[in-house]
C-alpha positions in Angstrom: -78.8 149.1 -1.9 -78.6 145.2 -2.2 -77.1 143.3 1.0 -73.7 142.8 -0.9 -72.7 146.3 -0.8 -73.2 146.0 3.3 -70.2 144.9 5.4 -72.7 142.7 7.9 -76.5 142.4 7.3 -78.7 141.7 10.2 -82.5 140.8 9.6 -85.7 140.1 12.0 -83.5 139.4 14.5 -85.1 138.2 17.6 -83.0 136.9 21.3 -85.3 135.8 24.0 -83.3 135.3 27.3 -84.4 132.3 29.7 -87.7 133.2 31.6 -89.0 134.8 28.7 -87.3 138.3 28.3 -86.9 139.5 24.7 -83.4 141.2 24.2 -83.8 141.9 20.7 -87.1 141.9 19.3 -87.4 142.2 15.2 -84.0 143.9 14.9 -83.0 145.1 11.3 -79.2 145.6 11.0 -76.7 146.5 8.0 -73.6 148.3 8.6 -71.6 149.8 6.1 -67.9 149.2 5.3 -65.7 152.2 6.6 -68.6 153.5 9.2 -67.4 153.5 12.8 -70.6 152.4 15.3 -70.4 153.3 18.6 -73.1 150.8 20.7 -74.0 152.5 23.9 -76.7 150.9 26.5 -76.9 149.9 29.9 -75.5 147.1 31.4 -77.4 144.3 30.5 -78.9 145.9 27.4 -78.1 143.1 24.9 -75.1 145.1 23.8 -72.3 142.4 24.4 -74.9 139.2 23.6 -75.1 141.7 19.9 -71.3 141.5 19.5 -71.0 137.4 20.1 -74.0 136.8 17.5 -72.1 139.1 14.9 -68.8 137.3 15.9 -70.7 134.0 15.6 -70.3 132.9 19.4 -73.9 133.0 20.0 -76.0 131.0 17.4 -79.2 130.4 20.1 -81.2 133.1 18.4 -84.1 133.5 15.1 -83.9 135.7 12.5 -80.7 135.8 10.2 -77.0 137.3 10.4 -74.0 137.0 8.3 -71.2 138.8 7.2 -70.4 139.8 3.4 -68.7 137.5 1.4 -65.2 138.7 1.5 -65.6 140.1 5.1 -62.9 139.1 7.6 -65.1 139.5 11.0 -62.0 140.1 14.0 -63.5 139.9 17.9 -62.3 141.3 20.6 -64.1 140.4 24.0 -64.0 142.0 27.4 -61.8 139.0 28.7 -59.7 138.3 25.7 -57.9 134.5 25.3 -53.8 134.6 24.4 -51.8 131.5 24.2 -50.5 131.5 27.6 -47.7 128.9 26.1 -46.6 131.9 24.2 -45.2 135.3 24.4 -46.3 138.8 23.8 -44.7 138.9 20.6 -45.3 135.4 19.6 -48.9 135.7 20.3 -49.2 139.3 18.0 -46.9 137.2 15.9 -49.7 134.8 15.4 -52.5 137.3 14.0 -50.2 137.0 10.7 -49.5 133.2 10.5 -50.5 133.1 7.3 -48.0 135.5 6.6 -44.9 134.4 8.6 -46.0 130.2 7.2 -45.1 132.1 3.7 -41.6 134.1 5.0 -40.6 130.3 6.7 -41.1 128.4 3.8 -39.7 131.0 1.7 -36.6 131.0 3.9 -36.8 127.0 3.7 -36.7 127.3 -0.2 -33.9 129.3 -0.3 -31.5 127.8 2.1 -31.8 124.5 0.0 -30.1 126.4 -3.1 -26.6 125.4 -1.2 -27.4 122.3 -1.7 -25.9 120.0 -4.0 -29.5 119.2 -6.4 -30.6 117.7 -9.7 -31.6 120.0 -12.3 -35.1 119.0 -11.8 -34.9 119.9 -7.9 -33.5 123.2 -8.7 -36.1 124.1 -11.7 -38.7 122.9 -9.3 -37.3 125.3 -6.4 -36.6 127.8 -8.9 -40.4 128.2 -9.7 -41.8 127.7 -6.2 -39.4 130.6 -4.9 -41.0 132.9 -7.3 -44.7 132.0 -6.5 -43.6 132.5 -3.1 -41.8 135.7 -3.7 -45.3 137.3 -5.6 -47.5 136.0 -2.7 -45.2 137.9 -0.2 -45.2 140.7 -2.6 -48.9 140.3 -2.5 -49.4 141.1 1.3 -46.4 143.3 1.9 -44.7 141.2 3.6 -41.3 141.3 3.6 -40.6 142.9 6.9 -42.7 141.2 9.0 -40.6 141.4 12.3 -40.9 145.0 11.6 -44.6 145.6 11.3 -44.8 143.4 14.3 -42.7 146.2 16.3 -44.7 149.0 15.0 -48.5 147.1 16.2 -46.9 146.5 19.5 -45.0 150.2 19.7 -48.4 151.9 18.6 -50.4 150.3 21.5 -47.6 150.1 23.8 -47.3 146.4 24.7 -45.4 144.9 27.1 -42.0 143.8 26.0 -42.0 140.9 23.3 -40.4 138.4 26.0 -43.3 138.9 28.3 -44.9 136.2 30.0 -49.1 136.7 29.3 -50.1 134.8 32.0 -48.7 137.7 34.1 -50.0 140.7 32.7 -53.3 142.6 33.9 -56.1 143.3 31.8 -54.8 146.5 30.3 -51.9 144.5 28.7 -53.6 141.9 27.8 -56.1 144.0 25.9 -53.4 146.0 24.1 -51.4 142.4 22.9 -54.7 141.3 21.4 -55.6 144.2 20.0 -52.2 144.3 18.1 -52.4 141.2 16.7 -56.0 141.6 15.8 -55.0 144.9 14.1 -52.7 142.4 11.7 -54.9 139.6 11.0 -56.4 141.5 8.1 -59.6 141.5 9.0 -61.8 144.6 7.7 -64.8 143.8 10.3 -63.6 144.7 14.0 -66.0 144.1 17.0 -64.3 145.9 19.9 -66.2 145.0 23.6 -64.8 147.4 25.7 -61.4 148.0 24.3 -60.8 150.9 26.3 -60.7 149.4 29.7 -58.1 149.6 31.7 -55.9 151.7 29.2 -53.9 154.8 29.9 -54.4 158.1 27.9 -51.4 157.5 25.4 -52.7 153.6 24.9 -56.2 155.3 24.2 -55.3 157.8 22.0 -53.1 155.2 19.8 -56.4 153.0 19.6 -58.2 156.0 18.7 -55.7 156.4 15.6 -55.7 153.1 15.0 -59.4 152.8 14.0 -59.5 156.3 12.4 -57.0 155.0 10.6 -58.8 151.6 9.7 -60.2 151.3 6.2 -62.8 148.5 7.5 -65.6 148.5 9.5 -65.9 149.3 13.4 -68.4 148.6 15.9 -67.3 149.2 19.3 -68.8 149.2 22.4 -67.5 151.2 25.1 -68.9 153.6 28.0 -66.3 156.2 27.4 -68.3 159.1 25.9 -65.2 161.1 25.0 -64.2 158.0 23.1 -66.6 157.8 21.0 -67.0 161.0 20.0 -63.8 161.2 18.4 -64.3 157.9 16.3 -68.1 157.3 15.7 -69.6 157.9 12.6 -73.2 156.3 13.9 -74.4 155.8 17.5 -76.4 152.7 18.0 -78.6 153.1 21.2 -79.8 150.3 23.2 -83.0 152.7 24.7 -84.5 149.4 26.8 -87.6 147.5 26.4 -85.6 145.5 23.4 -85.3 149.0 21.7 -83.1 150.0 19.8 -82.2 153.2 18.0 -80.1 154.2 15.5 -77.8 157.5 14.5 -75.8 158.8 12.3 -73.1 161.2 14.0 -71.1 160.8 17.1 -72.0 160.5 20.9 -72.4 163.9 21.4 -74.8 164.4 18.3 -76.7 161.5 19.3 -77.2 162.7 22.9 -78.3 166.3 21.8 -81.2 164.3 19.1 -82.1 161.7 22.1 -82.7 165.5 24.4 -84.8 166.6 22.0 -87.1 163.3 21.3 -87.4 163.1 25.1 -88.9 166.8 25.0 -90.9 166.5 22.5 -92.4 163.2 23.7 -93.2 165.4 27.0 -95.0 167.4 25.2 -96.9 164.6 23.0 -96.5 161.3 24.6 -99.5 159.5 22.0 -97.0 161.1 18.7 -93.9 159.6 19.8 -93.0 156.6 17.7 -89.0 155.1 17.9 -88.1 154.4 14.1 -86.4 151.4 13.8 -83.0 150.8 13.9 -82.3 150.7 10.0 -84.5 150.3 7.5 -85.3 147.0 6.1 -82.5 145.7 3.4 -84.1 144.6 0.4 
């Protein structure tokens, strides 16, 4: 399978920490669209310094790491940013400017027909009303207020008028989440997304990613979690190991049981496989 056909390719990636400690050493990466990757690990692990390399935070590294051409990459960090200078709903708002610049000038446009205008003005609004009108078609997005109402409904956001330099983290995680969910973006990297959220928040972020066509990779130390959305467990094992499964938490846990047995038996057979193989 050629590196196109891979939502984000990873190759020989290697992350040497100050003092000399490798946190990735050699690390072969390629994740499929539509797979769901939980990353598991203790703290410290590399599993967060991962996330800000594939979210292109953190260029201090060798080896090579892109996304697909085509691939939207949306981040979501254990501290997320908002616009403090704007509201709940202004700030999910904002994950579809693109959108809402086409509805304004689209609204622009159209309030100028009562206008008194040349024949030229009106041909020439005329044809930019209808390029407008098929790029809204385009995206769906002629009731924007109201998929803005259904994101923040589904992870139950504070109300629209909210100030966001007063929520707690819980909230805050929840409005960015939402207006990541409507950015468009078909490559989500989730640190942590469910801290600090209640059991109906958590179950309508659990939907919300089973429902996402895109690819997932989210790293979270709720087991439960993950077992109901991971399609492949990627282990940080220590020792800049990493290992790599295809199933959920549980799954994984049961396979990691049985390597540590049977490396009890015969220590000198044991050999980790790499995290992926090697993309072409």
């Amino acid at each position: 399978m050629s590196s196109n056909q891979y939502s984000y390719v990873i190759k020989g990636l290697t992350k040497i920490y100050p003092g000399g400690r490798d946190i990735f050493k050699n690390v072969w990466l390629s994740f499929y669209p539509g797979a769901k990757i939980g990353i598991i690990g203790v703290n410290g692990s590399g599993k967060s310094t991962l996330m800000r390399i594939m979210a292109g935070m953190d260029k201090d590294f060798s080896g090579e790491a892109w996304a697909a051409d085509g691939v939207k990459v949306g981040y979501l960090s254990q501290e997320p940013e908002l616009d403090p200078t704007l509201t709940v709903q202004e700030n999910v708002t904002a994950g579809l400017a693109e959108m809402k610049a086409l509805m304004d000038r689209f609204d622009a446009v159209s309030a100028r027909f009562g206008e008194t205008l040349s024949d030229d003005e009106m041909n020439a609004l005329i044809a930019e009303q209808g390029e407008l009108q098929e790029k809204i078609d385009a995206v769906d997005g002629w009731d924007l207020n109201r998929k803005i109402e259904i994101a923040m409904d589904a992870l139950r956001c504070p109300p629209g008028d909210a100030d966001v330099t007063k929520l707690s983290g819980g909230e805050r995680n929840r409005v960015h989440l939402a207006k990541m969910l409507q950015q468009g973006a078909n490559l989500l990297l989730l640190d942590e997304p469910t801290n600090d959220l209640d059991v109906e928040t958590l179950r309508a972020l659990e939907e919300a990613l089973l429902e996402f066509a895109g690819c997932a990779v989210v790293i979270s130390h709720d087991r439960f979690f993950l077992d109901r959305i991971s399609t492949h467990i990627l282990a940080f094992e220590g020792d800049s190991h990493v290992e790599w499964f295809e199933g959920n938490y549980q799954s994984y846990e049961e396979d990691r049981k049985r390597r540590l047995g049977h490396a009890a038996d015969q220590p000198h057979r044991i050999k980790y496989k790499p995290l992926m193989r090697k993309t072409a």
